[in-house]
C-alpha positions as CSV (number, residue, x, y, z in Angstrom):
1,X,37.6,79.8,87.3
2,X,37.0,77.3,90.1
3,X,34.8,76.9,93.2
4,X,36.0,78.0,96.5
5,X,35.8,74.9,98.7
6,X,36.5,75.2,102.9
7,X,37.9,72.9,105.0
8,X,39.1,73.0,108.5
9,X,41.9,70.8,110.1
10,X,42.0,68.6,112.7
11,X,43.6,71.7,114.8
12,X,40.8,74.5,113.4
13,X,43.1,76.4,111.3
14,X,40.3,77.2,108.8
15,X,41.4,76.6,104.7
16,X,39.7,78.1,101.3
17,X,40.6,77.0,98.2
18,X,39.7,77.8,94.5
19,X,41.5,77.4,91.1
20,X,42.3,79.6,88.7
21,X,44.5,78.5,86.1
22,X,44.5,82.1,83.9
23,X,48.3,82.4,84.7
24,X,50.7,79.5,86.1
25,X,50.8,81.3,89.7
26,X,49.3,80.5,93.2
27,X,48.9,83.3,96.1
28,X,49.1,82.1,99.9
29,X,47.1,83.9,102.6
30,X,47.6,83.4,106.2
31,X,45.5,86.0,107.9
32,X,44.8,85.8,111.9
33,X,41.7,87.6,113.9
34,X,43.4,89.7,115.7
35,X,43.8,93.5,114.7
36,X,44.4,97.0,116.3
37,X,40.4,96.9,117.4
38,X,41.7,94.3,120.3
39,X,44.4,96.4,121.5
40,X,44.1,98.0,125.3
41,X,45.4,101.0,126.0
42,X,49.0,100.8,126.7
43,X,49.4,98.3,123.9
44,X,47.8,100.2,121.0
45,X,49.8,99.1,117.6
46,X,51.0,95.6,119.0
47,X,49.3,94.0,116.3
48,X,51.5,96.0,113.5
49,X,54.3,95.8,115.8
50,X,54.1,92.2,115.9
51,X,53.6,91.5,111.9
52,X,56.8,93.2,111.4
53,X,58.8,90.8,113.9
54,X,57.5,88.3,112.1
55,X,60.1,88.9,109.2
56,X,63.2,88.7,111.5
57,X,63.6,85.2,111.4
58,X,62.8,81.6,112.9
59,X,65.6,79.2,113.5
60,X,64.8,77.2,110.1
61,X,64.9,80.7,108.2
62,X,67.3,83.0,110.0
63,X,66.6,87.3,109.4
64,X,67.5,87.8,105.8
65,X,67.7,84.7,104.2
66,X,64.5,84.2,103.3
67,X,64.0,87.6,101.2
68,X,66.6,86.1,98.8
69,X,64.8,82.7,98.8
70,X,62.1,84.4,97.7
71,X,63.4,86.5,95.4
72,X,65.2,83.4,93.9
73,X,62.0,81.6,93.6
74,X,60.5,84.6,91.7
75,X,57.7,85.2,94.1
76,X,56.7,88.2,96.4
77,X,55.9,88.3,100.3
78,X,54.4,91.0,102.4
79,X,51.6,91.6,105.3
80,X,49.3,94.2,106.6
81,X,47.6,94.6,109.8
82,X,44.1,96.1,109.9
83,X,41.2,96.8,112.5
84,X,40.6,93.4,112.3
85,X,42.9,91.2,111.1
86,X,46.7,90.8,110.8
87,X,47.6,89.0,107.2
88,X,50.5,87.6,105.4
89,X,51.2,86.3,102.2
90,X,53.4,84.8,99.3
91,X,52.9,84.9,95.6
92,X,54.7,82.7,93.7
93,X,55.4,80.1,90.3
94,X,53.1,77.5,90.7
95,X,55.8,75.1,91.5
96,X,57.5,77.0,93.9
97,X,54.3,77.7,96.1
98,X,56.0,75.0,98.7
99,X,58.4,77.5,100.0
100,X,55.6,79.8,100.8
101,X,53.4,77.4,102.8
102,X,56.7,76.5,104.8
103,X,57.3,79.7,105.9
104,X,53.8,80.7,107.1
105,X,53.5,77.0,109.4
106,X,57.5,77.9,110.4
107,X,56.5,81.3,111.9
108,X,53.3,80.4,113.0
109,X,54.9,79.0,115.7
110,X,58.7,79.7,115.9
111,X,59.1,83.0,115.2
112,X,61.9,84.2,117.6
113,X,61.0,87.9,119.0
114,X,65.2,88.9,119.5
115,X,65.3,91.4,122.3
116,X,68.0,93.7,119.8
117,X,65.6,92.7,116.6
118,X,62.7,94.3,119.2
119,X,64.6,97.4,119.8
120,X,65.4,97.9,116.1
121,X,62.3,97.4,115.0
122,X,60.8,99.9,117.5
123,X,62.8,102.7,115.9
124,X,61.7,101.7,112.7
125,X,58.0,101.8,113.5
126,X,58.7,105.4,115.4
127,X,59.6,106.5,112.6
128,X,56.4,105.1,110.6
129,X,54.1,107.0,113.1
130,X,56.8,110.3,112.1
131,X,56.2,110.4,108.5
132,X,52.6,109.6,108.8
133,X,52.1,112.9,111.2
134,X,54.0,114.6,107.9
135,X,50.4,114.5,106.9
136,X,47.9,117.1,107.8
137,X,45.3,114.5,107.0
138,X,46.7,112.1,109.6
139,X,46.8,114.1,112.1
140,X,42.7,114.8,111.5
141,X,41.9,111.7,110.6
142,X,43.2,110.3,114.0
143,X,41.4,113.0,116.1
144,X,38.1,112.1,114.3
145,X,38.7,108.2,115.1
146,X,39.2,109.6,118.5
147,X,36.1,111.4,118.7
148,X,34.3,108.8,117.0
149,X,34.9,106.0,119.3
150,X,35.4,107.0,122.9
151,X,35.3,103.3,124.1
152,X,35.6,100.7,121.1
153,X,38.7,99.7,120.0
154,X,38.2,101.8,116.3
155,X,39.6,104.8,118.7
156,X,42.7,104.5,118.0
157,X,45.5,104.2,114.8
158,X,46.4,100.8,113.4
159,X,50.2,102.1,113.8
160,X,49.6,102.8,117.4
161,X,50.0,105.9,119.9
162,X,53.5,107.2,120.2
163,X,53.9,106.4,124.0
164,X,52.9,103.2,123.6
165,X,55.5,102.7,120.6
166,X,57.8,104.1,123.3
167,X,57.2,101.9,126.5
168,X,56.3,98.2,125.2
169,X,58.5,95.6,126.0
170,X,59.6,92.5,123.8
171,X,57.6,90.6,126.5
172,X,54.6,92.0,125.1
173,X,55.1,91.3,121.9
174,X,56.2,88.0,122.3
175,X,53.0,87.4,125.1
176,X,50.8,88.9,122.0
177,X,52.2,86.8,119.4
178,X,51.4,83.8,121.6
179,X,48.6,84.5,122.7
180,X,47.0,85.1,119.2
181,X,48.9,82.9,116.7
182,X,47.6,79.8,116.6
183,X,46.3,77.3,114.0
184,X,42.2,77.7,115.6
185,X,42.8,81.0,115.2
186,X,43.2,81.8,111.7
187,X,42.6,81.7,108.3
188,X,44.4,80.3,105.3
189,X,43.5,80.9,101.6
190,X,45.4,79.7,98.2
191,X,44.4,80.8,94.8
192,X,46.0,80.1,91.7
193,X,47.0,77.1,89.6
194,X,46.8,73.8,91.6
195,X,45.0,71.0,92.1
196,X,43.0,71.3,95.0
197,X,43.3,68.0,96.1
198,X,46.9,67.8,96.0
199,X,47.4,71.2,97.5
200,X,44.9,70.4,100.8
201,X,47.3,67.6,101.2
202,X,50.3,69.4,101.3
203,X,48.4,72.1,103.7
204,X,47.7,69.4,106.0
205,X,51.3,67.8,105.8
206,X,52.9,71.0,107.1
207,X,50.1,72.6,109.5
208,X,47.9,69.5,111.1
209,X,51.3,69.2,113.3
210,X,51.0,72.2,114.9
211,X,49.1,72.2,117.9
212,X,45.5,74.2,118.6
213,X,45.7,76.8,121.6
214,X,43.1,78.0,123.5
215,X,41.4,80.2,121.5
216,X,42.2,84.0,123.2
217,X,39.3,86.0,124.9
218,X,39.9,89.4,122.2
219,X,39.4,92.8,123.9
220,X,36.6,94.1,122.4
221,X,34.3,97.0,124.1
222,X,31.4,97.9,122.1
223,X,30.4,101.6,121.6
224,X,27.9,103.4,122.8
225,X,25.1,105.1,120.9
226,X,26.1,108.7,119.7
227,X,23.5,111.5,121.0
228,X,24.9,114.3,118.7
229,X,26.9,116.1,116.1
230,X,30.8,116.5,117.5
231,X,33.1,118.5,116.1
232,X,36.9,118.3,115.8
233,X,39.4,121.3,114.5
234,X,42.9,120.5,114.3
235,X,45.0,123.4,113.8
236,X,49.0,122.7,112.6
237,X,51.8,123.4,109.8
238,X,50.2,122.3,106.8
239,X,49.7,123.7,103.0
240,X,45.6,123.2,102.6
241,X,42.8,123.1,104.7
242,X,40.7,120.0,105.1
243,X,36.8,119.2,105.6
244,X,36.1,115.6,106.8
245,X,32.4,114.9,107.8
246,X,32.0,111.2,109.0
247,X,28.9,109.3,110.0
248,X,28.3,106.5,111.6
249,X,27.9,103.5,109.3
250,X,27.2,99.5,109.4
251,X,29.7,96.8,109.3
252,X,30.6,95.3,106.2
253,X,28.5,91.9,107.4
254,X,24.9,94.0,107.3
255,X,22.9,94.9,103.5
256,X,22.6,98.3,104.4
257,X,26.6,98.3,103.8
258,X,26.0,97.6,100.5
259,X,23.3,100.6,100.5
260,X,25.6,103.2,101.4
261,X,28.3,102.4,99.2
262,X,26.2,102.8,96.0
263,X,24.9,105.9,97.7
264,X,28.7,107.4,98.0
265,X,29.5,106.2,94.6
266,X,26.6,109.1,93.9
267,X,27.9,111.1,96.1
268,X,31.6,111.4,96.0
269,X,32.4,108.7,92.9
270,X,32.7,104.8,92.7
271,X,34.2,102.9,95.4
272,X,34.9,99.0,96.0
273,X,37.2,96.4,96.9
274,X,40.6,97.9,97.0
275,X,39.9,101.5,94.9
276,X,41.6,102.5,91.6
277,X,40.8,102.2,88.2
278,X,37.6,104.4,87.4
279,X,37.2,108.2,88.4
280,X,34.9,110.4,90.6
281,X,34.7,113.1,87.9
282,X,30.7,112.2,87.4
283,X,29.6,112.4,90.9
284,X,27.5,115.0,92.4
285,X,30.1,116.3,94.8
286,X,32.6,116.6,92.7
287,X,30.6,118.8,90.2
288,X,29.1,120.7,93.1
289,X,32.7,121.2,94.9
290,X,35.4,120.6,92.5
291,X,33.8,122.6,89.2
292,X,33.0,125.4,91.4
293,X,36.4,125.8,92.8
294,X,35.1,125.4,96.4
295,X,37.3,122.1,96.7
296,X,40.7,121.3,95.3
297,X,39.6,117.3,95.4
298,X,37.3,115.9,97.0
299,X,36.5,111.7,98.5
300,X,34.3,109.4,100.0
301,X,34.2,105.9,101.2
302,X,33.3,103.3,104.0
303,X,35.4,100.5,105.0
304,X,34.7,97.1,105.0
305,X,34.7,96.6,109.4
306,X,33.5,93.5,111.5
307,X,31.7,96.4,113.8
308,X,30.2,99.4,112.5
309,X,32.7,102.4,112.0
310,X,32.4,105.6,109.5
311,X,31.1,106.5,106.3
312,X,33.5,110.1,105.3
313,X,33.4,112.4,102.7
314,X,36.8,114.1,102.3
315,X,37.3,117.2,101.0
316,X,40.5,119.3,100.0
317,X,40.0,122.7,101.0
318,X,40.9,125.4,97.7
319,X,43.3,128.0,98.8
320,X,41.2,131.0,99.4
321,X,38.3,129.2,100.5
322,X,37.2,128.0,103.4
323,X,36.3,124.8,105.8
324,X,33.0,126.8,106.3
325,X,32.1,127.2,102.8
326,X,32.8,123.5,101.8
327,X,30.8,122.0,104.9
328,X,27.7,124.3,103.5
329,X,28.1,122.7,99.9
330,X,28.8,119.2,101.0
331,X,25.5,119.5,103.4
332,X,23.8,121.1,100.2
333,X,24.2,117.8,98.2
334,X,23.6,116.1,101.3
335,X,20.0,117.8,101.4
336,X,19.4,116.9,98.1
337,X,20.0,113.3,98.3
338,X,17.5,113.6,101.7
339,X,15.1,115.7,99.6
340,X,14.6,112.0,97.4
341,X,16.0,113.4,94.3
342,X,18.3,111.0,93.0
343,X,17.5,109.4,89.6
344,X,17.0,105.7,88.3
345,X,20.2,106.4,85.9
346,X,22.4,107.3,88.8
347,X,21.8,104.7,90.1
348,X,22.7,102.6,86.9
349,X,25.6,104.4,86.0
350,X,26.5,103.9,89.9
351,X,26.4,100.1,89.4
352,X,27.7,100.5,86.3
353,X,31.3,101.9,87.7
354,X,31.4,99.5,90.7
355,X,31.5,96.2,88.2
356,X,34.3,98.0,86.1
357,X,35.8,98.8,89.9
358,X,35.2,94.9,91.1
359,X,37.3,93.6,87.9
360,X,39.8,96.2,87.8
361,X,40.8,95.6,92.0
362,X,40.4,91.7,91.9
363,X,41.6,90.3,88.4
364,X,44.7,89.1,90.0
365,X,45.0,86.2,92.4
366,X,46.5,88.0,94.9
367,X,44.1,90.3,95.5
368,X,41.2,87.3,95.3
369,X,43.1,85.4,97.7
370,X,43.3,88.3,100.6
371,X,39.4,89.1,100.0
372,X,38.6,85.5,100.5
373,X,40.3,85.5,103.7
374,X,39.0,89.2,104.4
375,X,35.6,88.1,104.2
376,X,35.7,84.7,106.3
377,X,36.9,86.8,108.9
378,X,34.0,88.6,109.1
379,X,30.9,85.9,108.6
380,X,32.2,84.4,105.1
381,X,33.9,84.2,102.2
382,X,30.3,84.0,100.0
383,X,30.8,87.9,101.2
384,X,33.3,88.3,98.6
385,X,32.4,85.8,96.0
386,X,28.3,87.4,96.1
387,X,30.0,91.2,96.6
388,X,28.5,92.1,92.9
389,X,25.1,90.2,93.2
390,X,24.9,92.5,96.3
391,X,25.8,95.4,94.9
392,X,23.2,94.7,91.5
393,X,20.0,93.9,94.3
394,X,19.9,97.7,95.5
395,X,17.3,99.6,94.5
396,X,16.9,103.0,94.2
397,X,14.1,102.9,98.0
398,X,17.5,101.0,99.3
399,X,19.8,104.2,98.7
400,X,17.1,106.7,99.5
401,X,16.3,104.4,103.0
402,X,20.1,103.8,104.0
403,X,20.4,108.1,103.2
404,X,17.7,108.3,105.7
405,X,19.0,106.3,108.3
406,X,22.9,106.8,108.4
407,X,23.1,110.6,107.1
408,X,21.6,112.1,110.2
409,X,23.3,115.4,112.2
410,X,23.3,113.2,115.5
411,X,25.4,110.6,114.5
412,X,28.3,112.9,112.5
413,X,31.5,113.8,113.5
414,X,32.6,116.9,111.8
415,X,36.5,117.9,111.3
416,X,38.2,120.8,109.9
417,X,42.0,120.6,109.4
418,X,43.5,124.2,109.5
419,X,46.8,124.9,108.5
420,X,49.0,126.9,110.8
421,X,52.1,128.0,107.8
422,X,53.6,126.6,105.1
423,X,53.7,122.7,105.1
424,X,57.9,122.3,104.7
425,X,57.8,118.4,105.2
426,X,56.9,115.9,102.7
427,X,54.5,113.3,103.6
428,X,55.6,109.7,103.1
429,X,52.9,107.4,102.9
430,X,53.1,104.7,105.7
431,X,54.5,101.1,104.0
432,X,54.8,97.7,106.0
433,X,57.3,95.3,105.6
């Protein structure tokens, strides 16, 4: 497996590169630094709204034609948008890579925002916001955001607020789009089987032509220090109850990230780099919530963020129990890991799970290429390629300290989720393109 090496073209659109020539395939990344944590009021979930216009068409690839190029080809395309980012990428035959580095520098720049296209799209992403509220846990998990963040730009769903879906024009999509899409502006990663030499030649070929913009001033408010424990009930058709207890945590760019996220894989199970792959059955709160019958499942995690946001636990609620009972528990174990009590072979076995984790979420080029680009976005793609040596360097005085510091009452947000009646709707997991 080869180095990552970085380059950056004469118009600043920033390139990573690394080989891996395990299977004859190469993953393209384009992924710009803009995400729903830049969005004002008014205009929350432009940055979604905007990845999905992206797939209706340029002149040189009209709406359509180029899912059956790709499917031809053999390759895959998609995009996400996050707090932080908005991404998209093709995976393809080595030798049919070309198409996918054509499309990415064609609708970096010509992408054609059609006012009906706008208007269609608009109902589809209504009805993405719809069937995510089919969730009980949306509906909490967007109240504690909410209450979280009263000022940064964290406050709100990637998707968006439903009157904003309602009232933006194609003007500011299109003023968005331009405003933010731009070569100095963002990121582009290939993995797979090339030669690196003869692929930063054909990068350069097809995106050194495209001008640099001036780079945009992002909306970005930082939060204030929270000065105590809020709570948030939701109450609303649903067929559980749910406990979510969050707490302020570190970005993803600071150690102590790394310190929590072996403490939660103590705590609620093993978590890492895109989840999957090893169970939570030997952590303490499953045992203590789970095995007791207090909690139908239970959850934990942090995500990776350029600014701090949460660390939750996540618990199901049994039928016949209640939000009252599971917050004691959870606090219980909480106490405990306070109290100092948690052993050198958690610790290990903690460790242990997160390598099998790390090789189970990132053995495919695909995934190595987004995490590259993930991680340059946020101070550097060594983020990524060091994520296990990080992990390996905390000791147990890390976990104990980083309990310590982030588990404190003041800086929680507490949420129950009660359910009103029977839940009759299905959820349906919000998808993107």
């Amino acid at each position: 497996m080869g180095e990552v090496t970085k380059h950056v073209l004469n118009n600043g659109l920033t390139v990573l590169l690394k080989e891996v020539h395990s299977a004859p395939l190469v993953s393209w990344w384009v992924l710009y630094r803009v995400g729903s944590r830049n969005e004002r009021t008014g205009t929350t979930g432009i940055s979604h709204w905007v990845e999905h216009m992206m797939f209706k068409g340029t002149d040189k690839f009209p709406a359509g034609a180029l899912d059956k190029a790709v499917d031809r080809a053999g390759g895959s395309w998609n995009a996400q948008t996050f707090f932080d980012y908005t991404a998209y990428y093709e995976t393809f035959p080595a030798d049919k890579v070309d198409l996918g580095l054509e499309i990415e520098a064609d609708r970096m720049i010509n992408a054609r925002f059609d006012p009906e296209e706008v208007e269609s799209e608009r109902t589809v992403i209504i009805s993405e916001r719809q069937g995510a509220e089919n969730s009980p846990s949306f509906w909490l998990g967007e109240e504690m955001q909410a209450s979280a963040f009263r000022v940064h730009g964290y406050h709100h769903e990637i998707i968006g607020d439903m009157h904003d879906l309602e009232t933006m024009t194609r003007d500011d999509l299109y003023g968005h789009y331009k405003q933010h899409y731009m070569p100095n502006n963002a990121i582009a990663v290939a993995v797979g089987a090339f030669d690196s030499a003869e692929m930063l030649e054909k990068i350069r070929a097809l995106y050194e032509p495209i001008p640099a913009g001036k780079l945009p001033e992002v909306f970005n408010r930082p939060e204030p220090i929270q000065n105590g424990e809020r709570r948030v009930r939701v109450e609303r058709p649903g067929g559980s109850a749910f406990v979510d207890i969050a707490y302020k945590a570190p970005p993803a760019s600071d150690p102590d990230w790394f310190k929590l996220t072996i403490l939660n894989s103590i705590l609620c199970g093993p978590s890492g780099l895109g989840g999957g792959g090893v169970d939570n059955k030997t952590s303490r709160m499953y045992k203590a919530l789970v095995e007791t019958e207090l909690a139908a499942a239970i959850d934990g995690g942090l995500a990776q963020t350029i600014d701090p946001f949460l660390y939750s636990i996540t618990a199901t609620v049994r039928n016949g129990r209640t939000c009252e009972e599971v917050e004691i528990a959870i606090q219980r174990e909480i106490d405990r890991v306070l109290a100092g009590d948690i052993t050198e072979a958690e610790l290990a076995r903690a460790k242990k799970q997160s390598r099998a984790l790390f090789a189970y979420s990132t053995e495919q080029v695909t995934r190595q290429a987004f995490w590259l680009a993930f991680s340059e976005n946020f101070g550097g793609y060594q983020w990524f390629e060091n994520y296990m040596q990080s992990l390996e360097a905390v000791t147990l005085d890390d976990v104990n300290e980083a309990a310590r510091q982030y588990l404190k009452p003041q800086s929680r947000i507490i949420g129950c989720f009660i359910p009103t009646g029977k839940d009759e709707i299905s959820f349906q997991e919000v998808d993107d393109e």
